[in-house]
C-alpha positions in Angstrom: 34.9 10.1 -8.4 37.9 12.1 -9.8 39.7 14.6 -7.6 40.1 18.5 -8.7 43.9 18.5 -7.8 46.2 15.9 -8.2 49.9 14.8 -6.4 51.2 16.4 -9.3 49.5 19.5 -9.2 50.5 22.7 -7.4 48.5 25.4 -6.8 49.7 27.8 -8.0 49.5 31.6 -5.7 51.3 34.5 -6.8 51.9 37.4 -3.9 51.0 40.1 -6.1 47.8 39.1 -6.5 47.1 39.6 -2.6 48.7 42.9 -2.2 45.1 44.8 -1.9 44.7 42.7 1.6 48.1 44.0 3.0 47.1 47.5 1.7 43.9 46.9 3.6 45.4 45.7 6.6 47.5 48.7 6.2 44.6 50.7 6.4 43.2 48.7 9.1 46.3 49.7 11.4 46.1 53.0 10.2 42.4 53.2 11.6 43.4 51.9 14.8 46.0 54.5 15.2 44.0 57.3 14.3 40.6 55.8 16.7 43.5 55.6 19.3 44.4 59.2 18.8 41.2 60.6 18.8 40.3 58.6 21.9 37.0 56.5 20.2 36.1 53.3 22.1 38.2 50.8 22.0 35.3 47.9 22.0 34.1 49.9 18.7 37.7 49.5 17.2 38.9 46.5 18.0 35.2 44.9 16.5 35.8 47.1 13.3 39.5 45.8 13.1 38.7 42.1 14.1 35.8 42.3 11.4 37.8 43.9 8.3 40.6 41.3 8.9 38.2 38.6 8.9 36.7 40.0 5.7 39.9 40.7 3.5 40.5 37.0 5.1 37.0 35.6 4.1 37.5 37.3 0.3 40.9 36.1 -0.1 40.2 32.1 0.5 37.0 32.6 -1.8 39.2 33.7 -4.4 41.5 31.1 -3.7 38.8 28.6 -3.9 36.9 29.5 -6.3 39.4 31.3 -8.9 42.3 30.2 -8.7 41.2 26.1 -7.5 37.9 25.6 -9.4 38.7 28.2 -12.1 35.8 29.8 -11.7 36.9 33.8 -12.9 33.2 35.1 -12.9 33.7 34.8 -9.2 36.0 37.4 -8.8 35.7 39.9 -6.1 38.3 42.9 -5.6 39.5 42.8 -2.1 39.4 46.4 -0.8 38.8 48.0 2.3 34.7 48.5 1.4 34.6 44.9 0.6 36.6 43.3 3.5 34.3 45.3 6.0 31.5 44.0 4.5 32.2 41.1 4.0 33.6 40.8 8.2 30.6 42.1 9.0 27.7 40.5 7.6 29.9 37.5 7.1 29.1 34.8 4.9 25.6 36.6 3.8 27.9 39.5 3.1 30.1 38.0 0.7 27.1 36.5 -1.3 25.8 40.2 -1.5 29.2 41.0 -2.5 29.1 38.5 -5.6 25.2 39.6 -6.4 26.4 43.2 -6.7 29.8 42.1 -8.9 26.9 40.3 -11.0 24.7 43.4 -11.3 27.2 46.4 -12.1 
């Protein structure tokens, strides 16, 4: 059995690939500012916050894994702010829509 990366590979990550999920956890804090201000409850925010992190989060490892690891590019989903909530909130079923819909259009 042959492994996929070996001692002498790196893997190679370059930070401006990534800067759509600081821009959406950018617009994450900007949300929770703003719900703060208008007075929305907090459960409601914190669950929306808590769920678009884990989304840009979720999106970002399977592009990691699966683009830049397994060199798989048809798997390639833009991290944005649409995509990172649904993806932290329908979870794993959401990023598997996510790749059906980058399929379709």
């Amino acid at each position: 059995m042959s492994t996929l990366l070996t001692a002498s590979e790196t893997l190679h990550i370059q930070v401006g690939e990534y800067i759509p999920l600081m821009v959406v956890c950018g617009v994450l804090a900007l949300l929770f500012i703003l719900f703060k201000l208008f007075g929305v409850a907090s459960k409601l925010l914190w669950k929306i916050l808590i769920n678009g992190i884990i989304g840009a989060a979720m999106l970002c490892l399977f592009d990691i894994v699966f683009v830049t690891y397994l060199k798989m590019s048809f798997f390639k989903i833009p991290i944005t702010w649409v995509t990172s909530l649904v993806a932290g909130f329908l979870g794993i079923p959401g990023v598997l829509l996510l790749l059906i819909l980058q399929f379709i259009l």
